[in-house]
N, C-alpha and C positions, 0 to 999 in steps of 0.2 A: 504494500500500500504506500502510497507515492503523495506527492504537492500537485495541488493544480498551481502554474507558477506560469507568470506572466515576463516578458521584457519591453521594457518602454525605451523605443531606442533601438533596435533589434537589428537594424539595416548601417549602422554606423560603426565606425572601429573598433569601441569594445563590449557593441552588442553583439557582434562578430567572436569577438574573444569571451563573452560570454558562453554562447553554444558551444566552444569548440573544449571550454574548460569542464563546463556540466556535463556536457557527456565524457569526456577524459578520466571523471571524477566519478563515477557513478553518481550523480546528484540524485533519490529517490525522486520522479517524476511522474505522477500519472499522467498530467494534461498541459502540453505547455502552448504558451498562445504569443505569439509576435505582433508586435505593436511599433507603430510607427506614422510617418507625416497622412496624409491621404495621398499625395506625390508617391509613396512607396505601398501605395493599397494594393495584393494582389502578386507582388513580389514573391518568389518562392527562395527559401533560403533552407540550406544542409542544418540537420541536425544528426551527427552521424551516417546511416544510413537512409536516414529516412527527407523527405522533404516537405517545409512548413512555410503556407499561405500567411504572406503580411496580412493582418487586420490594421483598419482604420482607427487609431488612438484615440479619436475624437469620439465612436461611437460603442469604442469598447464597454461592456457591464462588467464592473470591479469585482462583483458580487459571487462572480465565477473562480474569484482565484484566493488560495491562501498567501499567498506570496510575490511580492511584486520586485524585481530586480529594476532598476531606472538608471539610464546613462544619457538620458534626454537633458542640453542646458538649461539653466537656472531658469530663464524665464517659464519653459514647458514646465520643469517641476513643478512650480510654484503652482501650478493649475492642475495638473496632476497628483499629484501627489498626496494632498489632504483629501481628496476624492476617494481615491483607491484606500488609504488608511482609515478614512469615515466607514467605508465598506465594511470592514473590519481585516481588512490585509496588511499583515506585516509588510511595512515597503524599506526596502535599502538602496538611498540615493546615491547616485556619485555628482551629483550636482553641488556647487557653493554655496545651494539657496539656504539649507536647512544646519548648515555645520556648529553657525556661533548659534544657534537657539538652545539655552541653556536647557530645557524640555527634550531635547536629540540627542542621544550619544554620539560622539563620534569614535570611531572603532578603529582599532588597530587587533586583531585578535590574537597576537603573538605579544601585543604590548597591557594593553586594557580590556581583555575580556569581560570582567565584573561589571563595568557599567552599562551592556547588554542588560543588568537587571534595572536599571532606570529609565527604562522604554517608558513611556507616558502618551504618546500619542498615533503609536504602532509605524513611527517611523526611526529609521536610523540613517546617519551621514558613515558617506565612507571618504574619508579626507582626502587631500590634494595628492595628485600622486609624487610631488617631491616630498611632500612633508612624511608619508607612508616609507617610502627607503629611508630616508634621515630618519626618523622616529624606533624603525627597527636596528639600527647600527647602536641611537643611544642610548635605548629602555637597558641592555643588560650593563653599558657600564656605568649610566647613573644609579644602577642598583648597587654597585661597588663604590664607587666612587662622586658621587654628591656634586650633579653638573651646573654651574653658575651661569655662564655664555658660550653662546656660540655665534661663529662669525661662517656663512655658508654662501658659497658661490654655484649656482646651481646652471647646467648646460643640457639644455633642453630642445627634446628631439621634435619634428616639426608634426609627429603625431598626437604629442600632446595639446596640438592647435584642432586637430580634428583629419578627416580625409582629403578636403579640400586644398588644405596648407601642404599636404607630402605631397600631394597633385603640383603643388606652383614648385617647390621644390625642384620636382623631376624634370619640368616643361624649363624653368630656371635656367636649368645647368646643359639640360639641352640644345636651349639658344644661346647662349655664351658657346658651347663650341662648334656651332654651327655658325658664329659671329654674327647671330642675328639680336634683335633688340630684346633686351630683357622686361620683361612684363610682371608687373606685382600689383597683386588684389588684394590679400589676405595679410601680410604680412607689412608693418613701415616702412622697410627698408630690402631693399634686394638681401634674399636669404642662401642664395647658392654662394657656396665659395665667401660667406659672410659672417658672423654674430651681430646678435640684436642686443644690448642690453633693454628689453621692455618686452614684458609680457602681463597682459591687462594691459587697466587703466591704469593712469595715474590718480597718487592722491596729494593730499594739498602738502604735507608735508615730505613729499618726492618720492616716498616711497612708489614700489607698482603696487595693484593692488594682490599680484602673485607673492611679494618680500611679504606684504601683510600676511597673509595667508599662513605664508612659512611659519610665522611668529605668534601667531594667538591660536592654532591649531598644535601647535605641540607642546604649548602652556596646559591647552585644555586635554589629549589626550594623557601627556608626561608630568609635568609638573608645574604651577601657573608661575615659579617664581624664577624658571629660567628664562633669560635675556638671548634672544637672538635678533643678528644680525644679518639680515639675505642680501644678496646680488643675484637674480635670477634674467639668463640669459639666452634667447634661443640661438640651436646652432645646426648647422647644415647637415644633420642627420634624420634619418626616416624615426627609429624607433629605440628606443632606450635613452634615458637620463641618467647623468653623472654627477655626483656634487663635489666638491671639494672644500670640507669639514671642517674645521679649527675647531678645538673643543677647550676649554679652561674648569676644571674640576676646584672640588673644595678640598680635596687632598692628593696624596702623593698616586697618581697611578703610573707604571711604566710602559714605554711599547708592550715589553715582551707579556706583562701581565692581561693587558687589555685583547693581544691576540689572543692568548690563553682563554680568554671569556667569548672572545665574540666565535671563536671555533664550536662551543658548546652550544652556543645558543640557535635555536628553533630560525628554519627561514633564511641563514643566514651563511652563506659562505666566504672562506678567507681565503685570498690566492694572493701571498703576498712574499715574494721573492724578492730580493735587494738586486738584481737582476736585470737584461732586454728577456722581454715580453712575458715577467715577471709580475703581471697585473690585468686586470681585467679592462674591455675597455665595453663600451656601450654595444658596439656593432655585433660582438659576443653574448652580450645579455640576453640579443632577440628571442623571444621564444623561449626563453626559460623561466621557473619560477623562482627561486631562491633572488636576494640580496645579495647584493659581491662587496666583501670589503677590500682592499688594497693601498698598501702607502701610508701603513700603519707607521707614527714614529714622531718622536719627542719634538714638542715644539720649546724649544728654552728659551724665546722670548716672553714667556709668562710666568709665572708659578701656578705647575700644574696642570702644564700645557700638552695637546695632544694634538694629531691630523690626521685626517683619514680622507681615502677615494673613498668614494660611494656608487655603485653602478646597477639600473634595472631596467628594465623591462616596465616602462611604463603604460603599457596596456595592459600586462597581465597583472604582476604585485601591484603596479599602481591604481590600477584600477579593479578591471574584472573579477582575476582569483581573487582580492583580499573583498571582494564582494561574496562573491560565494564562500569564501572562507566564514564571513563571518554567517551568512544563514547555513553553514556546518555547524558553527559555534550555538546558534541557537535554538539546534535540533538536536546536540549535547546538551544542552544544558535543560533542554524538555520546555524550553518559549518559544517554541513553533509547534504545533498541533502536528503529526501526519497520522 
């Protein structure tokens, strides 16, 4: 006996990575229904073997489903969403809309499981996908070692704009060496062969509204009294995000001891040689689900200083799996009915 289980989003990049994870996963499904613009009514999309008709999101009945998975942006949630959860379906957003509602958990389920029990409106956010790789590098050494600031510079793949942006990308780099003129929609600034530092908006005190993100979503999942600092920047990649870390603790932790932890910990791999090609890089990530740490090593410009690579797969840990991870976690914990 299985979910009737919904995806809002179904036709987009990690509604895509959603099907390919739940079936990968054996996710328990009895009935699952694809949802998307009316532009994609009628669409047929893989589920394994089998093949499933987009429905109209607009005419969908909530009332059909236990469980509603959403990768539709903020503005759709915001309409979506308290719908399907008035229904009475558990919904798990990847959307911005619902993150800072202090009534939402936001989830990390290798970092904050427990606040899965503070569901109040049958919704849950599943955080930004830079903040989901940085959050799971820090949970196990703030657990050792007591983390004050972080200063994070984050190089972001152009899927985390959407399909559209890897589209300009491709078309990008193929008229620069075709010597033809370069064309940009999606993006501020020519993104082939480039970085953006800007992703979002801006806000009044120059942050983007992506550095914000960084910084009050891993207060609220980690701990609210660490200080961080973001530089979040796109770069001429299709798929996988990189950060690079600075960490400043309240006491003494070493390279060697912080490898020691982050080897043991859940989700998380360390490939980190003093070495050529002794580290992970994003183009590596694609497709895979673990965290990559690398570039483990003392920063002695502080007291109690550290630095770490950070590298993933931001459609799957950033987004998708740590979505269906987390309705695994609440089909462990017995707050999802099947």
């Amino acid at each position: 006996m299985g979910l009737k289980l919904s995806i809002v989003g179904a036709t987009g990049n990690v509604g895509r990575e959603f099907l390919k994870i739940l079936h990968g996963r054996k996710f328990p499904i009895d009935e699952l229904f694809l949802l998307a613009s009316f532009n994609s009514k009628g669409k047929k999309l893989k589920f394994g073997e089998e093949e499933i008709i987009v429905e109209d999101l607009n005419k969908f009945d909530f009332n059909k489903c236990d469980l509603v998975l959403s990768s539709a942006g903020a503005k759709i949630a915001s309409q979506f969403v308290p719908k399907a959860a008035k229904s009475g379906c558990i919904v798990i957003d990847n959307s911005s809309y619902f993150r800072m509602d202090p009534s939402v958990p936001l989830i990390v389920p290798e970092v904050n499981p427990q606040d899965l029990r503070k569901i109040k409106k049958n919704i849950i956010a599943n955080p930004n996908c830079s903040t989901i790789q940085m959050v799971m590098a820090l949970k196990p050494l703030h657990d050792y070692a007591k983390i004050k600031r972080i200063v994070v510079s984050t190089y972001q793949s152009t899927s985390g704009a959407g399909r559209l942006p890897m589209d300009e990308l491709f078309e990008q780099t193929k008229s620069i060496f075709a010597n033809s003129q370069v064309k940009k929609k999606f993006f501020t600034k020519q993104i082939a062969f480039n970085v953006i530092p800007h992703i979002d908006s801006f806000l009044d005190n120059g942050q983007t509204k992506e550095e914000w993100k960084m910084n009050v979503e891993t207060q609220k999942i980690l701990d609210k009294s660490i200080k961080v600092s973001a530089t979040c920047v796109r770069v001429p990649v299709f798929i996988g995000h990189a950060e690079a870390i600075n960490i400043q603790f309240e006491k003494e932790i070493s390279d060697n001891k912080a490898r020691e932890i982050l080897k043991k910990s859940s989700g998380i791999s360390v490939i980190d040689f003093r070495q050529n090609e002794g580290y992970v890089t994003p183009e590596e990530s694609a497709g895979e689900d673990n965290v990559f740490v690398s570039r483990i090593r003392k920063d002695n410009t502080v007291k109690n200083g550290l630095s770490l690579w950070v590298v993933s797969d931001n459609l799957r840990k950033g987004a998708a799996l740590n979505t269906v991870q987390i309705a695994e976690e609440l089909l462990k914990m017995k707050l999802l009915n099947k």
